[in-house]
C-alpha positions, 0 to 999 in steps of 0.5 A, a space after each residue: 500500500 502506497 503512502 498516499 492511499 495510507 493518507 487518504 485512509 487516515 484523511 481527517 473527514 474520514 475519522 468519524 463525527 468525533 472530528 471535523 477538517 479545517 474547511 468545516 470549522 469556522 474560527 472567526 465566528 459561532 461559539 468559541 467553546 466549540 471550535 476550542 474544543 475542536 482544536 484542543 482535543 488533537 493536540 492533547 492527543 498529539 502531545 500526549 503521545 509525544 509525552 509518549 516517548 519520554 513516558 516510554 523512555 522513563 519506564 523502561 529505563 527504570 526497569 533497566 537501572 536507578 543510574 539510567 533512569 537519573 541519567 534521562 532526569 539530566 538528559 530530558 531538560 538539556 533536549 528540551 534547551 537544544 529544541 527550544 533554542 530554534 522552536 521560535 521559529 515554528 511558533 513565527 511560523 504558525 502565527 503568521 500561517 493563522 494570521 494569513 488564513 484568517 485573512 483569506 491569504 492562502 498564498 502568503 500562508 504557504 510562502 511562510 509555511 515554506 520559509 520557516 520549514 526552511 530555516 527551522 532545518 538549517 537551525 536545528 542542523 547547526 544547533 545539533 552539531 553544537 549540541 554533540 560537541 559541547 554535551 558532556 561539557 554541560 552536564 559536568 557543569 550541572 553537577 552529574 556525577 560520575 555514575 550517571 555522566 556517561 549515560 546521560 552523554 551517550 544519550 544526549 550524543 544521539 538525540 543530537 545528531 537526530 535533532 534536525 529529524 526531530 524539528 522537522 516533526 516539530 514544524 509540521 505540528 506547527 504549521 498544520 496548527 497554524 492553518 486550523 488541522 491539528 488532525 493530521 499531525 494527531 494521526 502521524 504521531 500515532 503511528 510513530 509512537 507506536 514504533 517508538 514504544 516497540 523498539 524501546 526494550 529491544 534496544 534498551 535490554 538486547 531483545 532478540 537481535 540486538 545489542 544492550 544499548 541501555 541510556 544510548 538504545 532509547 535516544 536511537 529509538 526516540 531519533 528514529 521514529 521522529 525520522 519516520 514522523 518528519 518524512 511523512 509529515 514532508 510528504 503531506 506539505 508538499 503534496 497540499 492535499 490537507 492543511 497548509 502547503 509547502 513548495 520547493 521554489 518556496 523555500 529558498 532562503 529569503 534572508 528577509 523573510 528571515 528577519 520577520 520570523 526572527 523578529 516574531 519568533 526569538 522572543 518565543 525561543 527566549 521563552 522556550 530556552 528560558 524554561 529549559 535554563 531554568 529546569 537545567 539550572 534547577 538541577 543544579 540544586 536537585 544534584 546536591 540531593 541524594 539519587 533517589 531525589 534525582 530519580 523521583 523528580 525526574 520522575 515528577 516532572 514527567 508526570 507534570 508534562 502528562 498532567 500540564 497537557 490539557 493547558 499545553 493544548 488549549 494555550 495552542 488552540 487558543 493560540 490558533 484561534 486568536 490568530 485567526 480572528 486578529 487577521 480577521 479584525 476580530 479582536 474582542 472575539 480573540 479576547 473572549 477566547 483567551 478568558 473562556 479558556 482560562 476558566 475551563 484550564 483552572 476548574 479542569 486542572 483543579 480537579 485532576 489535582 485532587 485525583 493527582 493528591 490521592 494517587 500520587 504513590 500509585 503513580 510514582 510506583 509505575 516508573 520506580 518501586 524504590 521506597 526513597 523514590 516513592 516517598 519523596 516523588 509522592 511528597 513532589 506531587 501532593 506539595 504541586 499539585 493544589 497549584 495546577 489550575 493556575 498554571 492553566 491560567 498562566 498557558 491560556 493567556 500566554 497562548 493568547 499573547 503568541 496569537 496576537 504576535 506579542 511573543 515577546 510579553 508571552 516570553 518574559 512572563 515564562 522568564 519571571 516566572 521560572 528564572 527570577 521566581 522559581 529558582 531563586 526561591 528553590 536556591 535560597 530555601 534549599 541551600 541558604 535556609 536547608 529546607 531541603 526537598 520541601 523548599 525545592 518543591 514550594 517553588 514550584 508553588 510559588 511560581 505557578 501561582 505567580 506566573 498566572 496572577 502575572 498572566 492574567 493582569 497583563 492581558 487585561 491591560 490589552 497592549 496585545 491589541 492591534 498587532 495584525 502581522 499580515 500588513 508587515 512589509 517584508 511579507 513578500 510572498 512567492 517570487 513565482 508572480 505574486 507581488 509584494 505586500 504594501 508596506 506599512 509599519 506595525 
Protein backbone atom coordinates (compact mmCIF):
# COMPACT_ATOMS: atom_id res chain seq x y z
CA UNK A 1 0.00 0.00 0.00
CA UNK A 2 1.37 3.35 -1.12
CA UNK A 3 1.51 6.38 1.44
CA UNK A 4 -0.71 8.06 -0.50
CA UNK A 5 -3.52 5.67 -0.03
CA UNK A 6 -2.28 5.39 3.71
CA UNK A 7 -3.14 9.10 3.82
CA UNK A 8 -6.25 9.09 2.42
CA UNK A 9 -7.38 6.36 4.64
CA UNK A 10 -6.26 8.42 7.74
CA UNK A 11 -7.94 11.70 5.94
CA UNK A 12 -9.11 13.93 8.75
CA UNK A 13 -13.09 13.57 7.29
CA UNK A 14 -12.96 10.09 7.31
CA UNK A 15 -12.48 9.58 11.32
CA UNK A 16 -15.81 9.83 12.08
CA UNK A 17 -18.18 12.63 13.80
CA UNK A 18 -15.74 12.99 16.75
CA UNK A 19 -13.54 15.41 14.23
CA UNK A 20 -14.12 17.62 11.64
CA UNK A 21 -11.38 19.44 8.96
CA UNK A 22 -10.35 22.96 8.94
CA UNK A 23 -12.66 23.96 5.85
CA UNK A 24 -15.63 22.63 8.49
CA UNK A 25 -14.93 24.97 11.25
CA UNK A 26 -15.34 28.41 11.12
CA UNK A 27 -12.64 30.26 13.72
CA UNK A 28 -13.53 33.51 13.15
CA UNK A 29 -17.33 33.19 14.20
CA UNK A 30 -20.24 30.98 16.28
CA UNK A 31 -19.40 30.00 19.51
CA UNK A 32 -15.77 29.52 20.75
CA UNK A 33 -16.22 26.58 23.10
CA UNK A 34 -16.72 24.58 20.27
CA UNK A 35 -14.33 25.42 17.83
CA UNK A 36 -11.58 25.32 21.00
CA UNK A 37 -12.75 22.14 21.65
CA UNK A 38 -12.19 21.07 18.14
CA UNK A 39 -8.65 22.23 18.04
CA UNK A 40 -7.63 21.14 21.64
CA UNK A 41 -8.55 17.73 21.88
CA UNK A 42 -5.83 16.81 18.73
CA UNK A 43 -3.30 18.21 20.28
CA UNK A 44 -3.66 16.81 23.71
CA UNK A 45 -3.66 13.84 21.91
CA UNK A 46 -0.98 14.82 19.70
CA UNK A 47 1.04 15.86 22.88
CA UNK A 48 0.10 13.11 24.80
CA UNK A 49 1.51 10.92 22.55
CA UNK A 50 4.59 12.89 22.11
CA UNK A 51 4.99 12.70 26.04
CA UNK A 52 4.57 9.00 24.96
CA UNK A 53 8.31 8.80 24.09
CA UNK A 54 9.77 10.27 27.09
CA UNK A 55 6.99 8.20 29.48
CA UNK A 56 8.15 5.23 27.32
CA UNK A 57 11.76 6.08 27.86
CA UNK A 58 11.43 6.60 31.69
CA UNK A 59 9.51 3.11 32.29
CA UNK A 60 11.73 1.09 30.77
CA UNK A 61 14.81 2.67 31.96
CA UNK A 62 13.53 2.43 35.20
CA UNK A 63 13.46 -1.49 34.86
CA UNK A 64 16.78 -1.31 33.33
CA UNK A 65 18.58 0.64 36.49
CA UNK A 66 18.11 3.67 39.29
CA UNK A 67 21.61 5.32 37.02
CA UNK A 68 19.85 5.22 33.80
CA UNK A 69 16.85 6.37 34.81
CA UNK A 70 18.78 9.61 36.94
CA UNK A 71 20.70 9.62 33.64
CA UNK A 72 17.20 10.51 31.35
CA UNK A 73 16.37 13.13 34.69
CA UNK A 74 19.62 15.03 33.41
CA UNK A 75 19.47 14.31 29.77
CA UNK A 76 15.48 15.45 29.25
CA UNK A 77 15.87 19.02 30.43
CA UNK A 78 19.21 19.66 28.35
CA UNK A 79 16.72 18.02 24.75
CA UNK A 80 14.27 20.39 25.80
CA UNK A 81 17.18 23.67 25.75
CA UNK A 82 18.53 22.28 22.45
CA UNK A 83 14.72 22.17 20.63
CA UNK A 84 13.95 25.34 22.48
CA UNK A 85 16.65 27.21 21.16
CA UNK A 86 15.24 27.07 17.42
CA UNK A 87 11.19 26.45 18.16
CA UNK A 88 10.87 30.17 17.92
CA UNK A 89 10.66 29.78 14.53
CA UNK A 90 7.80 27.17 14.06
CA UNK A 91 5.74 29.41 16.75
CA UNK A 92 6.67 32.65 13.94
CA UNK A 93 5.94 30.16 11.53
CA UNK A 94 2.31 29.33 12.94
CA UNK A 95 1.10 32.90 13.91
CA UNK A 96 1.82 34.21 10.69
CA UNK A 97 0.18 31.00 8.63
CA UNK A 98 -3.15 31.55 11.29
CA UNK A 99 -2.79 35.23 10.57
CA UNK A 100 -2.52 34.63 6.89
CA UNK A 101 -5.57 32.38 6.79
CA UNK A 102 -7.96 34.37 8.89
CA UNK A 103 -7.41 36.92 6.34
CA UNK A 104 -8.19 34.86 3.35
CA UNK A 105 -4.17 34.83 2.13
CA UNK A 106 -3.83 31.31 1.16
CA UNK A 107 -0.51 32.27 -1.00
CA UNK A 108 1.10 34.18 1.67
CA UNK A 109 0.24 31.20 4.16
CA UNK A 110 2.33 28.88 2.03
CA UNK A 111 5.30 31.41 1.46
CA UNK A 112 5.55 31.46 5.26
CA UNK A 113 4.96 27.56 5.84
CA UNK A 114 7.65 27.05 3.19
CA UNK A 115 10.12 29.79 4.74
CA UNK A 116 10.01 28.58 8.13
CA UNK A 117 10.32 24.77 7.24
CA UNK A 118 13.47 26.12 5.67
CA UNK A 119 15.38 28.00 8.46
CA UNK A 120 13.73 25.51 11.10
CA UNK A 121 16.10 22.76 9.42
CA UNK A 122 19.26 24.96 8.76
CA UNK A 123 18.66 25.78 12.77
CA UNK A 124 18.26 22.90 14.15
CA UNK A 125 21.36 21.28 11.67
CA UNK A 126 23.57 23.77 13.44
CA UNK A 127 22.03 23.53 16.63
CA UNK A 128 22.55 19.57 16.76
CA UNK A 129 26.23 19.88 15.61
CA UNK A 130 26.81 22.34 18.77
CA UNK A 131 24.99 20.11 20.77
CA UNK A 132 27.02 16.93 20.16
CA UNK A 133 30.35 18.56 20.85
CA UNK A 134 29.52 20.81 23.99
CA UNK A 135 27.19 17.95 25.60
CA UNK A 136 29.35 16.12 28.02
CA UNK A 137 30.60 19.84 28.99
CA UNK A 138 27.29 20.89 30.04
CA UNK A 139 26.22 18.13 32.11
CA UNK A 140 29.67 18.10 34.14
CA UNK A 141 28.60 21.69 34.56
CA UNK A 142 25.37 20.83 36.12
CA UNK A 143 26.76 18.62 38.85
CA UNK A 144 26.09 14.84 37.21
CA UNK A 145 28.08 12.62 38.97
CA UNK A 146 30.45 10.09 37.66
CA UNK A 147 27.71 7.19 37.59
CA UNK A 148 25.23 8.91 35.54
CA UNK A 149 27.57 11.24 33.15
CA UNK A 150 28.10 8.91 30.69
CA UNK A 151 24.91 7.51 30.40
CA UNK A 152 23.25 10.86 30.01
CA UNK A 153 26.05 11.76 27.20
CA UNK A 154 25.57 8.99 25.22
CA UNK A 155 22.04 9.55 25.03
CA UNK A 156 22.31 13.35 24.73
CA UNK A 157 25.21 12.45 21.87
CA UNK A 158 22.43 10.70 19.76
CA UNK A 159 19.42 12.68 20.31
CA UNK A 160 21.90 15.47 18.73
CA UNK A 161 22.88 14.07 15.76
CA UNK A 162 18.94 13.43 15.26
CA UNK A 163 17.96 16.85 16.05
CA UNK A 164 17.28 18.21 12.57
CA UNK A 165 14.83 14.75 12.11
CA UNK A 166 13.04 15.92 15.33
CA UNK A 167 12.38 19.90 14.35
CA UNK A 168 11.25 18.59 11.07
CA UNK A 169 8.41 16.98 13.13
CA UNK A 170 8.02 19.93 15.03
CA UNK A 171 7.08 22.48 12.30
CA UNK A 172 4.70 20.25 10.64
CA UNK A 173 2.83 20.05 14.17
CA UNK A 174 3.21 23.77 13.96
CA UNK A 175 2.37 24.95 10.93
CA UNK A 176 -0.84 22.43 10.30
CA UNK A 177 -1.93 24.34 13.92
CA UNK A 178 -1.49 27.38 12.34
CA UNK A 179 -3.62 26.65 9.36
CA UNK A 180 -6.58 25.16 11.60
CA UNK A 181 -5.61 20.98 11.19
CA UNK A 182 -4.24 19.86 14.29
CA UNK A 183 -5.63 16.01 12.93
CA UNK A 184 -3.50 15.03 10.60
CA UNK A 185 -0.16 15.70 12.87
CA UNK A 186 -2.56 13.61 15.95
CA UNK A 187 -2.56 10.53 13.41
CA UNK A 188 1.08 10.87 12.30
CA UNK A 189 2.36 10.61 15.55
CA UNK A 190 0.31 7.90 16.48
CA UNK A 191 1.89 5.81 14.08
CA UNK A 192 5.42 6.75 15.49
CA UNK A 193 4.96 6.47 18.75
CA UNK A 194 3.92 3.03 18.34
CA UNK A 195 7.09 2.23 16.58
CA UNK A 196 8.98 4.36 19.46
CA UNK A 197 7.39 2.18 22.27
CA UNK A 198 8.15 -1.27 20.15
CA UNK A 199 11.65 -0.91 19.83
CA UNK A 200 12.33 0.99 23.38
CA UNK A 201 13.14 -2.72 25.33
CA UNK A 202 14.71 -4.39 22.12
CA UNK A 203 17.28 -1.86 22.06
CA UNK A 204 17.46 -0.66 25.56
CA UNK A 205 17.64 -4.56 27.03
CA UNK A 206 19.37 -6.57 23.81
CA UNK A 207 15.97 -8.01 22.94
CA UNK A 208 16.27 -10.97 20.25
CA UNK A 209 18.91 -9.45 17.58
CA UNK A 210 20.08 -6.62 19.36
CA UNK A 211 22.97 -5.11 21.21
CA UNK A 212 22.10 -3.91 25.02
CA UNK A 213 22.34 -0.20 24.43
CA UNK A 214 20.83 0.80 27.77
CA UNK A 215 20.51 5.08 28.15
CA UNK A 216 22.03 5.15 24.16
CA UNK A 217 19.02 2.42 22.90
CA UNK A 218 16.33 4.80 23.82
CA UNK A 219 17.81 8.08 22.14
CA UNK A 220 18.11 5.71 18.94
CA UNK A 221 14.61 4.61 19.24
CA UNK A 222 13.24 8.17 20.12
CA UNK A 223 15.68 9.56 16.80
CA UNK A 224 14.33 7.21 14.53
CA UNK A 225 10.67 7.45 14.90
CA UNK A 226 10.66 11.18 14.59
CA UNK A 227 12.71 10.41 11.36
CA UNK A 228 9.59 8.14 10.42
CA UNK A 229 7.43 11.22 11.68
CA UNK A 230 9.33 14.12 9.66
CA UNK A 231 9.13 12.14 6.45
CA UNK A 232 5.56 11.58 6.42
CA UNK A 233 4.83 14.91 7.82
CA UNK A 234 7.32 16.22 4.49
CA UNK A 235 5.08 14.40 2.26
CA UNK A 236 1.90 15.63 3.30
CA UNK A 237 3.05 19.51 2.93
CA UNK A 238 4.34 19.23 -0.34
CA UNK A 239 1.52 17.43 -1.51
CA UNK A 240 -1.07 20.13 -0.03
CA UNK A 241 -3.99 17.77 -0.03
CA UNK A 242 -4.81 18.96 3.67
CA UNK A 243 -3.85 21.91 5.73
CA UNK A 244 -1.01 24.45 4.89
CA UNK A 245 1.11 23.51 1.73
CA UNK A 246 4.77 23.85 1.39
CA UNK A 247 6.79 24.28 -2.30
CA UNK A 248 10.04 23.55 -3.21
CA UNK A 249 10.57 27.42 -5.30
CA UNK A 250 9.02 28.44 -1.81
CA UNK A 251 11.81 27.53 0.16
CA UNK A 252 14.96 29.31 -0.94
CA UNK A 253 16.05 31.07 1.55
CA UNK A 254 14.70 34.59 1.77
CA UNK A 255 17.05 36.38 4.31
CA UNK A 256 14.36 38.99 4.64
CA UNK A 257 11.76 36.79 5.23
CA UNK A 258 14.35 35.51 7.95
CA UNK A 259 14.24 38.95 9.56
CA UNK A 260 10.20 38.53 10.31
CA UNK A 261 10.41 35.23 11.71
CA UNK A 262 13.36 36.05 13.80
CA UNK A 263 11.52 39.05 14.84
CA UNK A 264 8.33 37.25 15.86
CA UNK A 265 9.91 34.07 16.69
CA UNK A 266 13.03 34.86 19.06
CA UNK A 267 11.30 36.12 21.55
CA UNK A 268 9.13 32.88 21.59
CA UNK A 269 12.77 30.50 21.60
CA UNK A 270 13.89 33.19 24.55
CA UNK A 271 10.57 31.66 26.22
CA UNK A 272 11.43 28.13 25.20
CA UNK A 273 15.04 28.36 26.30
CA UNK A 274 14.06 30.25 29.39
CA UNK A 275 12.14 27.39 30.73
CA UNK A 276 14.51 24.85 29.75
CA UNK A 277 17.71 27.00 31.70
CA UNK A 278 15.62 27.09 34.48
CA UNK A 279 14.59 23.12 34.71
CA UNK A 280 18.98 22.92 33.98
CA UNK A 281 19.76 25.40 36.22
CA UNK A 282 17.18 23.85 38.96
CA UNK A 283 19.08 20.67 38.62
CA UNK A 284 21.96 22.10 39.84
CA UNK A 285 20.41 22.41 43.32
CA UNK A 286 18.19 18.74 42.51
CA UNK A 287 22.12 17.40 42.12
CA UNK A 288 23.13 18.30 45.80
CA UNK A 289 20.39 15.95 46.82
CA UNK A 290 20.74 12.11 47.00
CA UNK A 291 20.00 9.90 43.63
CA UNK A 292 16.77 8.58 44.84
CA UNK A 293 15.63 12.85 44.76
CA UNK A 294 17.20 12.70 41.43
CA UNK A 295 15.32 9.64 40.41
CA UNK A 296 11.77 10.96 41.95
CA UNK A 297 11.99 14.50 40.49
CA UNK A 298 12.83 13.13 37.03
CA UNK A 299 10.01 11.32 37.71
CA UNK A 300 7.80 14.08 38.84
CA UNK A 301 8.46 16.22 36.08
CA UNK A 302 7.41 13.60 33.85
CA UNK A 303 4.01 13.27 35.20
CA UNK A 304 3.70 17.12 35.15
CA UNK A 305 4.33 17.13 31.30
CA UNK A 306 1.45 14.14 31.23
CA UNK A 307 -0.69 16.50 33.71
CA UNK A 308 0.25 20.08 32.02
CA UNK A 309 -1.16 18.74 28.56
CA UNK A 310 -4.72 19.75 28.53
CA UNK A 311 -3.46 23.63 29.29
CA UNK A 312 -0.50 22.94 26.74
CA UNK A 313 -3.13 22.22 24.05
CA UNK A 314 -5.69 24.71 24.83
CA UNK A 315 -2.74 27.52 25.18
CA UNK A 316 -2.28 26.45 21.23
CA UNK A 317 -5.95 26.46 20.45
CA UNK A 318 -6.37 29.42 21.60
CA UNK A 319 -3.07 30.43 20.06
CA UNK A 320 -4.83 29.28 16.50
CA UNK A 321 -7.86 30.96 17.41
CA UNK A 322 -6.77 34.34 18.14
CA UNK A 323 -4.70 34.33 15.34
CA UNK A 324 -7.18 33.54 13.02
CA UNK A 325 -9.80 36.42 14.37
CA UNK A 326 -6.88 39.26 14.84
CA UNK A 327 -6.33 38.80 10.71
CA UNK A 328 -9.86 38.61 10.79
CA UNK A 329 -10.01 42.18 12.63
CA UNK A 330 -11.62 40.33 15.28
CA UNK A 331 -10.35 41.15 18.44
CA UNK A 332 -12.97 41.12 21.02
CA UNK A 333 -13.77 37.77 19.92
CA UNK A 334 -9.90 36.77 20.24
CA UNK A 335 -10.06 38.08 23.85
CA UNK A 336 -13.27 36.40 24.77
CA UNK A 337 -11.35 33.23 23.64
CA UNK A 338 -8.26 33.79 25.60
CA UNK A 339 -10.54 34.29 29.31
CA UNK A 340 -13.26 31.39 28.32
CA UNK A 341 -10.28 29.35 28.27
CA UNK A 342 -8.53 30.38 31.29
CA UNK A 343 -11.54 29.25 33.30
CA UNK A 344 -12.08 25.81 31.70
CA UNK A 345 -7.89 25.10 32.13
CA UNK A 346 -8.37 26.39 36.34
CA UNK A 347 -11.55 24.03 37.04
CA UNK A 348 -10.42 21.06 34.70
CA UNK A 349 -6.63 21.28 36.31
CA UNK A 350 -8.17 21.61 39.54
CA UNK A 351 -9.73 18.53 39.58
CA UNK A 352 -7.03 16.50 38.10
CA UNK A 353 -5.08 17.78 41.25
CA UNK A 354 -7.36 16.35 43.51
CA UNK A 355 -7.05 12.88 41.75
CA UNK A 356 -3.09 13.70 41.17
CA UNK A 357 -3.08 14.29 45.57
CA UNK A 358 -4.74 10.56 46.32
CA UNK A 359 -3.00 8.59 43.59
CA UNK A 360 0.36 10.04 43.95
CA UNK A 361 2.21 6.99 45.34
CA UNK A 362 0.49 4.67 42.72
CA UNK A 363 1.84 6.82 40.28
CA UNK A 364 5.11 7.00 41.42
CA UNK A 365 5.10 3.33 41.57
CA UNK A 366 4.67 2.82 37.74
CA UNK A 367 8.20 4.14 37.00
CA UNK A 368 10.25 3.30 40.03
CA UNK A 369 9.31 0.87 43.31
CA UNK A 370 12.08 2.13 45.06
CA UNK A 371 10.84 3.10 48.57
CA UNK A 372 13.02 6.54 48.85
CA UNK A 373 11.82 7.18 45.25
CA UNK A 374 8.42 6.59 46.12
CA UNK A 375 8.16 8.66 49.19
CA UNK A 376 9.99 11.74 48.13
CA UNK A 377 8.13 11.55 44.17
CA UNK A 378 4.76 11.49 46.47
CA UNK A 379 5.62 14.23 48.81
CA UNK A 380 6.51 16.28 44.87
CA UNK A 381 3.46 15.69 43.80
CA UNK A 382 0.92 16.34 46.71
CA UNK A 383 3.35 19.95 47.57
CA UNK A 384 2.31 20.89 43.46
CA UNK A 385 -0.40 19.63 42.84
CA UNK A 386 -3.21 22.35 44.73
CA UNK A 387 -1.20 24.78 42.02
CA UNK A 388 -2.43 23.02 38.81
CA UNK A 389 -5.45 25.12 37.66
CA UNK A 390 -3.14 28.48 37.88
CA UNK A 391 -0.63 27.03 35.82
CA UNK A 392 -3.67 26.50 33.19
CA UNK A 393 -4.28 30.09 33.85
CA UNK A 394 -0.87 31.22 33.14
CA UNK A 395 -0.64 28.81 29.47
CA UNK A 396 -4.19 30.44 28.26
CA UNK A 397 -3.49 33.70 28.14
CA UNK A 398 0.24 33.15 27.16
CA UNK A 399 -1.33 31.29 24.07
CA UNK A 400 -3.17 34.48 23.71
CA UNK A 401 -0.31 36.98 23.76
CA UNK A 402 1.58 34.35 20.87
CA UNK A 403 -1.55 34.81 18.87
CA UNK A 404 -1.68 38.19 18.65
CA UNK A 405 2.14 38.02 17.76
CA UNK A 406 3.14 39.89 21.18
CA UNK A 407 5.60 36.62 21.71
CA UNK A 408 7.81 38.95 23.49
CA UNK A 409 5.14 39.66 26.71
CA UNK A 410 4.42 35.78 26.43
CA UNK A 411 8.42 35.37 26.64
CA UNK A 412 9.04 37.50 29.92
CA UNK A 413 6.17 36.14 31.65
CA UNK A 414 7.70 32.21 31.49
CA UNK A 415 11.28 34.06 32.29
CA UNK A 416 9.55 35.85 35.56
CA UNK A 417 8.25 33.05 36.38
CA UNK A 418 10.67 30.28 36.01
CA UNK A 419 14.05 32.22 36.39
CA UNK A 420 13.62 35.09 38.77
CA UNK A 421 10.85 33.43 40.99
CA UNK A 422 11.25 29.67 40.79
CA UNK A 423 14.62 29.19 41.01
CA UNK A 424 15.65 31.68 43.35
CA UNK A 425 13.46 30.70 45.69
CA UNK A 426 14.48 26.99 45.35
CA UNK A 427 18.06 28.21 45.64
CA UNK A 428 17.65 30.31 48.70
CA UNK A 429 15.23 27.62 50.57
CA UNK A 430 17.31 24.57 49.84
CA UNK A 431 20.80 25.88 50.12
CA UNK A 432 20.65 29.14 52.28
CA UNK A 433 17.58 28.10 54.77
CA UNK A 434 18.37 23.91 54.35
CA UNK A 435 14.78 23.44 53.62
CA UNK A 436 15.51 20.61 51.90
CA UNK A 437 13.05 18.94 49.24
CA UNK A 438 10.40 20.86 50.59
CA UNK A 439 11.60 24.24 49.66
CA UNK A 440 12.90 22.83 46.46
CA UNK A 441 9.06 21.55 45.85
CA UNK A 442 7.45 25.09 47.25
CA UNK A 443 9.00 26.85 44.39
CA UNK A 444 7.09 25.20 42.12
CA UNK A 445 4.01 26.57 44.19
CA UNK A 446 5.15 29.83 44.47
CA UNK A 447 5.95 30.09 40.72
CA UNK A 448 2.64 28.90 39.25
CA UNK A 449 0.94 30.97 41.18
CA UNK A 450 2.59 33.92 40.44
CA UNK A 451 3.43 33.02 36.60
CA UNK A 452 -0.85 33.50 36.35
CA UNK A 453 -1.53 36.43 38.66
CA UNK A 454 1.33 37.98 36.34
CA UNK A 455 -0.53 36.39 33.03
CA UNK A 456 -3.99 37.35 33.85
CA UNK A 457 -3.13 41.33 34.70
CA UNK A 458 -1.07 41.85 31.74
CA UNK A 459 -3.92 40.83 29.35
CA UNK A 460 -6.20 42.61 30.91
CA UNK A 461 -4.30 45.66 30.05
CA UNK A 462 -4.85 44.91 26.34
CA UNK A 463 -1.33 46.18 24.94
CA UNK A 464 -1.73 42.65 22.76
CA UNK A 465 -4.31 44.82 20.74
CA UNK A 466 -3.65 45.81 17.36
CA UNK A 467 -0.91 43.66 16.45
CA UNK A 468 -2.05 42.40 12.67
CA UNK A 469 1.15 40.94 11.41
CA UNK A 470 -0.49 40.19 7.84
CA UNK A 471 0.12 44.05 6.62
CA UNK A 472 4.09 43.78 7.71
CA UNK A 473 6.35 44.85 4.94
CA UNK A 474 8.57 42.17 4.24
CA UNK A 475 5.95 39.51 3.85
CA UNK A 476 6.70 39.32 0.15
CA UNK A 477 5.24 36.08 -0.98
CA UNK A 478 6.46 33.74 -3.61
CA UNK A 479 8.75 35.49 -6.17
CA UNK A 480 6.84 32.84 -8.94
CA UNK A 481 4.44 36.19 -9.99
CA UNK A 482 2.69 37.27 -6.61
CA UNK A 483 3.57 40.85 -5.76
CA UNK A 484 4.76 42.03 -2.51
CA UNK A 485 2.68 43.25 0.29
CA UNK A 486 2.23 47.23 0.54
CA UNK A 487 4.26 48.36 3.06
CA UNK A 488 3.13 49.51 6.33
CA UNK A 489 4.52 49.91 9.84
CA UNK A 490 3.12 47.60 12.59
Amino acid sequence: MSLRSILQRLNPKRIGNLFKSQEEIDLTSGSIGWPLFYLSLPIVVTNLLQTAYNLADTFWLGQHSKEALAAITFAFPMVFLLISLGLGLTVAGSVLVAQHIGADEEEEATYAASQTMTFALIMSIVLGGLGFFVVEDALRLLGVGPDVLPLATGYMEVVSLGLFMMFGFFVFISLMRGYGDTITPMLVMLGTVVVNIALDPFLIFGWWVFPELGVTGAAVATVFSRALAMVVGLYIMFEGSRGVQIRLRDMWPDLAYLRRLFRIGAPASVEGTGRALSINLLLVVVATFPQAVEAAFGVGIRVFSVIFLPAIAVGRGVETLAGQNIGASKEDRAARTSAFAAKVMFVVLSGAAVVVWFAAPDIMRVFNDDPAVVSVGTDFLRIVAPTFGFTGVMRAYSGGFRGAGKTLIAAAIAIFTLGIVRLPVAWTAVMELDFGTTGLFASFVVSNILGAVIAFAWYRRGTWRGADLTDDPTAQVSPSGMEDEAAVDD
